[in-house]
N, C-alpha and C positions, 0 to 999 in steps of 0.2 A: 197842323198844330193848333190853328185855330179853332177848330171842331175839339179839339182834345180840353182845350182850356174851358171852354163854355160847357163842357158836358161835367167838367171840375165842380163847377160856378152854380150848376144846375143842381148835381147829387150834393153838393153842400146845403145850399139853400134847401132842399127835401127834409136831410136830417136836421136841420133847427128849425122847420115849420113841425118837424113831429116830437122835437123837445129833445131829442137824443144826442143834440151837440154836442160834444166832450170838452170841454177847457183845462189842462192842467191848472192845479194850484199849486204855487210854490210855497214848501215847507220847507222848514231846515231841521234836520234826526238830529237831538242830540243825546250823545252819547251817554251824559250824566244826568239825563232830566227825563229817559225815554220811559212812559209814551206821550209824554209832553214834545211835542214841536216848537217851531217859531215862524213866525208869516213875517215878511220882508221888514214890518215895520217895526218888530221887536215883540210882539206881545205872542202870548202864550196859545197854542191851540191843543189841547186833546186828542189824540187819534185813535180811532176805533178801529181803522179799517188797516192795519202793517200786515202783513203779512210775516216779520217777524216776529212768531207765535210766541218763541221763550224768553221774548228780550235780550237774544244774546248778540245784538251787534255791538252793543256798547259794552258788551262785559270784557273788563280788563285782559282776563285771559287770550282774549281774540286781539285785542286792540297792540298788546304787548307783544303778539306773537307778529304780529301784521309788520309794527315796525321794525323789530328788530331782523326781518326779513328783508324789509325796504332798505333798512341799512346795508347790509349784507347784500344783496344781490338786485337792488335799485327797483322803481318803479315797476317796470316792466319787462316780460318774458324776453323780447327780441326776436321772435321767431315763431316760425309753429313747432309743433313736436319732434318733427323731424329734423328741422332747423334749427338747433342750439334750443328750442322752448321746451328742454323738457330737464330738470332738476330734481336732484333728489326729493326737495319733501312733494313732487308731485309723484313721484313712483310710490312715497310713504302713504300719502293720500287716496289713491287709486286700492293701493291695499288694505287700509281702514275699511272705507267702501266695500271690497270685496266680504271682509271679514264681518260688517256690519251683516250683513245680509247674507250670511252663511255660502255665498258664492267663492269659486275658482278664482274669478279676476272682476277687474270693476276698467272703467275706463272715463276721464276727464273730459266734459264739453264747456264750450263757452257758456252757456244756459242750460234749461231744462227744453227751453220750446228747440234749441238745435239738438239738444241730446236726442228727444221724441222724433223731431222729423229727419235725423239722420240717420240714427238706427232701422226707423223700422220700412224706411226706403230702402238703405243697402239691404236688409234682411228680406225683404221684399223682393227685390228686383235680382236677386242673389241665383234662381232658377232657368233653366230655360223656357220660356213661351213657348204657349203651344195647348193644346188639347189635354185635360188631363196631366198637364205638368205645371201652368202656373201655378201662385200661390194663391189661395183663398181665404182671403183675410175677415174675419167677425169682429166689428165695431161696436162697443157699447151707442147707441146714441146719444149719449149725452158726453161725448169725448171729449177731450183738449182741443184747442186749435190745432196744436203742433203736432197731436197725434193724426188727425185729419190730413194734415199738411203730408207728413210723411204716407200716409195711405194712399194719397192723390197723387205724389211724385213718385209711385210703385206703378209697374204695369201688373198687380194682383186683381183680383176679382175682388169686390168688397161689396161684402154683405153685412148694414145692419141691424143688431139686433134691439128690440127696445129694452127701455133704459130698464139693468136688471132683474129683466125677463127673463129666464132661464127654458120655459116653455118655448118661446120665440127662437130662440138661440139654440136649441136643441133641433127646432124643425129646417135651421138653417145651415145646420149642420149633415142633419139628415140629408137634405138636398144637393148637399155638395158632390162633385166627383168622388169615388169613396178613395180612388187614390192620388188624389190632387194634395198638393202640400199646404197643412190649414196654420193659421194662428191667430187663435183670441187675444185680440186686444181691449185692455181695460184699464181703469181707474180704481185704485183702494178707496179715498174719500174724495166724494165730488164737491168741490168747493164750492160752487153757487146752490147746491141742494142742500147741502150737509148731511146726505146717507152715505153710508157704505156699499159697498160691493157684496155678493155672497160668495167671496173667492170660493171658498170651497166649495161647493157647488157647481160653480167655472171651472174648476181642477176635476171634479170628478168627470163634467163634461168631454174633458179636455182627452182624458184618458179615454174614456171611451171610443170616440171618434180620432183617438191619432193627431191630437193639434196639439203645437205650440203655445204657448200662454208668456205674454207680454203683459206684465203691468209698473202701470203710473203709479210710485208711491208720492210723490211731489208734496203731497197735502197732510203725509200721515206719517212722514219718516221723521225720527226726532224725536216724536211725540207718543207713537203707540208702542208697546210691547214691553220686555224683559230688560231692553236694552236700546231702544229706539229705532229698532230696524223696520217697523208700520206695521200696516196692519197687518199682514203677512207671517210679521214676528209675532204678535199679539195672538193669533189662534194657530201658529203652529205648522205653519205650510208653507213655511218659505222652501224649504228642499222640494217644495211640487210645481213653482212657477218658472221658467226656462230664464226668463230675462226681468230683471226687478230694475226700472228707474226711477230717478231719483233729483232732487235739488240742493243745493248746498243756500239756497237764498232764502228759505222760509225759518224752517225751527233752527236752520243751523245759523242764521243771520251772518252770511257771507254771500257768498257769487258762484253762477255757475251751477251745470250739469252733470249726471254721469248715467251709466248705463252697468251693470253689474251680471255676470252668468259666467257660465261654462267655458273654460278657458280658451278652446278651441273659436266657439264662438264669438268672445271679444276679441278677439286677436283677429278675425276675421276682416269685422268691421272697423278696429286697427286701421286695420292694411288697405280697406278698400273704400271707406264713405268720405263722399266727398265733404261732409260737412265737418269732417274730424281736421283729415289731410292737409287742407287748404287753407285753416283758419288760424291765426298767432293763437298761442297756449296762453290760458289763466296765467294773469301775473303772478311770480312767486310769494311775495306779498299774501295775497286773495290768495292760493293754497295752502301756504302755511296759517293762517287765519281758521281758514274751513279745518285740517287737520285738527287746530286746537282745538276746534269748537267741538267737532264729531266725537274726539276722546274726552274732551268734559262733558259733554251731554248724556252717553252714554252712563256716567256714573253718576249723574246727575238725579236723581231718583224723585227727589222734592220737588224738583223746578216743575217737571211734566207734572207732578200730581197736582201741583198749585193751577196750570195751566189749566186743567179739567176742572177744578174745584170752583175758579172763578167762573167759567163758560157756564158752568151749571148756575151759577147764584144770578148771571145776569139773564138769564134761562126765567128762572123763577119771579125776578123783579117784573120781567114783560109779561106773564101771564096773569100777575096779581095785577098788572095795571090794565089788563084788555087791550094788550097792541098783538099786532097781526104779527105772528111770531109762525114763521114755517117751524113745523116741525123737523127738529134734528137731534142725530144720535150720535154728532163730532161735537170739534169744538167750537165751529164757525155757526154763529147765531142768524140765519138772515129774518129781515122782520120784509114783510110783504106791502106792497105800494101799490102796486098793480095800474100804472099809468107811467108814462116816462116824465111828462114835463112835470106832476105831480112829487116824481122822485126825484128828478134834480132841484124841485125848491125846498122840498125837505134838508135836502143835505147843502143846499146855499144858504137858508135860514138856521141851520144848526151851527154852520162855520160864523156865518155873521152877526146871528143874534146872542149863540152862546158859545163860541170858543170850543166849536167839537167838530170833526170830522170823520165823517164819513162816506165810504165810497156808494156813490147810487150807480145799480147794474143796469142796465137797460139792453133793449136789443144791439145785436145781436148774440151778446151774452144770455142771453136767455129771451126764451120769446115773449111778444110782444103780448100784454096784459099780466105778461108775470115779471115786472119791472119792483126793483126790491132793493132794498140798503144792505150792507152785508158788515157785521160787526166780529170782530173777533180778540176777544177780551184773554187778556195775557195775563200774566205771571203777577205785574204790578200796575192792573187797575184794582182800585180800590173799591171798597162798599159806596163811599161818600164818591164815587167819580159816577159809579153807578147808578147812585138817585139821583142825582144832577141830569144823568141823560136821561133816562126814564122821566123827569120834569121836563125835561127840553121838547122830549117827543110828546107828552102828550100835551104840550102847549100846542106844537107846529101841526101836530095830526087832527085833520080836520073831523067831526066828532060821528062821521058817520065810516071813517075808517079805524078806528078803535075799538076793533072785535077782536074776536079770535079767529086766525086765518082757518 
């Protein structure tokens, strides 16, 4: 025990001699003021960094739907799914989801990082071992954790490939058993890069060589297409991807995972992942919440267009002021630091000098020299919220990082 606590004591101390300590800060969302917070002592902070992209956790819709649920069927599930935790507006739910994303059936996790590493474990470990029978799994490299996680707790081969290479990925493919069972796994938008994927491209591969195609829409459902179903929905390919996941915690500002395919297929993993089985169901609450939000988003037309229209202006304000602005073609803006202890005083002096937040990424979020603030400007930041940071930054930014990245 005592070897365990000193080696604690030691990897702590490592990561705050390299500035990458992490501290929570405590805010309070609110609902009527969002993306205004509050810090314990009352006064006002800015938040750049939500990840609630359309602002819908505090829209009435949700709020109304939430309680009137809580009245109705109390705080929480009671169970897992199979134990009393599973209620009508979660069956209504699951079939939104499906219907979102032009799939068969859809299915509810506690999150997205369980949805990722339950699915594509059980779908993984689904074969029998052996020669030419495992699964041979293809990694973007620049994955989720959670997708990772589930690829690690598979006994599949994993091979990956770099970050959307399609060269790379084809010669990994080439090299595989030719009748070993394959599937590409990916991401539609990578949140700490802010590119996209070339699904198609991945689809065509995918045909080719006989693989599966798994994708993460987490960062892009909500926001992109006809109807918010991601990127997937937005060029047309959703009927080419096997299994499309997904979040109900980002554009849909509620809680929670799900996983979306082939009927057969969710029922599957239904019936056999352990991270589904074992775990008490989304409160009905938080279901009925997400429901409303997923069926007003969808007709929500303005809201997404607004989302993109601010992204791009605050786009524009950092390149006219010469801040180190990664290029990107989402919504998520990241501006370039490239030092860890450098980027947590950026975002300590933005909180303390000007009443702004922002999350600073550091390793192992991304490696190390490419340490970076990550802003993502919603529906109701304003122009005047936007020169204010853009003054903030180029106060705190010291004048030999004030280039263009």
């Amino acid at each position: 025990m005592k070897a365990f606590h000193d080696h604690c004591r030691r990897s702590l101390d490592s990561i705050r001699e390299q500035g990458r300590y992490r501290v929570f800060t405590p805010l309070q969302k609110r609902a009527d003021g969002f993306p205004y917070y509050l810090r314990p002592d009352g006064s006002r902070v800015l938040v750049w960094s939500s990840n609630d992209y359309l602002a819908m956790g505090g829209h009435p819709v949700l709020v109304e739907a939430a309680c009137e649920a809580a009245r109705t069927m109390g705080a929480g599930a009671g169970g897992t799914r199979n134990i009393s935790g599973t209620s009508p507006v979660h069956d209504a739910l699951e079939a939104e989801l499906a219907d979102l994303h032009g799939k068969q059936a859809g299915l509810l996790f506690t999150s997205g990082f369980v949805s990722n590493q339950a699915a594509l474990s059980t779908i993984l470990n689904s074969l029998p071992n052996g020669p030419d029978k495992a699964w041979h799994v293809f990694s973007d490299a620049k994955n989720h954790a959670s997708m990772i996680a589930g690829i690690k707790g598979s006994r599949a081969v994993c091979n990956i490939f770099c970050h959307n290479d399609m060269g790379h990925l084809e010669s990994l493919l080439k090299a595989a058993p030719v009748s070993a069972p394959k599937l590409i796994a990916f991401e539609s938008v990578y949140s700490m890069d802010a590119d996209i994927a070339p699904i198609g491209a991945i689809c065509d591969l995918a045909a080719r060589y006989d693989a599966m195609t798994y994708l993460d829409e987490v960062h892009a459902v909500g926001l992109y297409g006809t109807r918010g179903g991601g990127i997937a929905d937005r060029e047309g390919l959703m009927d080419r991807i096997d299994v499309i996941e997904g979040t109900l915690a980002k554009a849909f500002g509620c809680h929670g995972g799900y996983v979306t395919g082939d009927a057969d297929v969710i029922d599957f993993i239904r019936s056999t992942a352990p991270g589904f089985i074992f775990t008490t169901s989304l409160p009905p609450m938080t279901a009925a919440a997400a429901l409303a939000s997923v069926r007003h988003v969808r007709q929500d037309h303005a809201r997404r267009a607004t989302l993109f229209e601010r992204a791009a202006a605050l786009k524009a304000r950092f390149d006219r002021a010469g801040l180190p602005r990664i290029e990107s073609v989402s919504h998520i803006v990241p501006l370039h630091i490239g030092e860890a202890s450098l980027c947590m005083e950026v975002s300590q002096r933005l909180l303390q000098d000007f009443g702004m937040y922002a999350t600073p990424i550091n390793y192992p979020t991304v490696p190390r020299g490419e340490e970076r603030l990550r802003f993502t400007p919603g529906p109701l930041h304003t122009d005047a919220m936007m020169d204010e940071l853009v003054a903030a930054l180029h106060a705190i930014l010291p004048q030999e990082r004030r280039h263009a990245a």
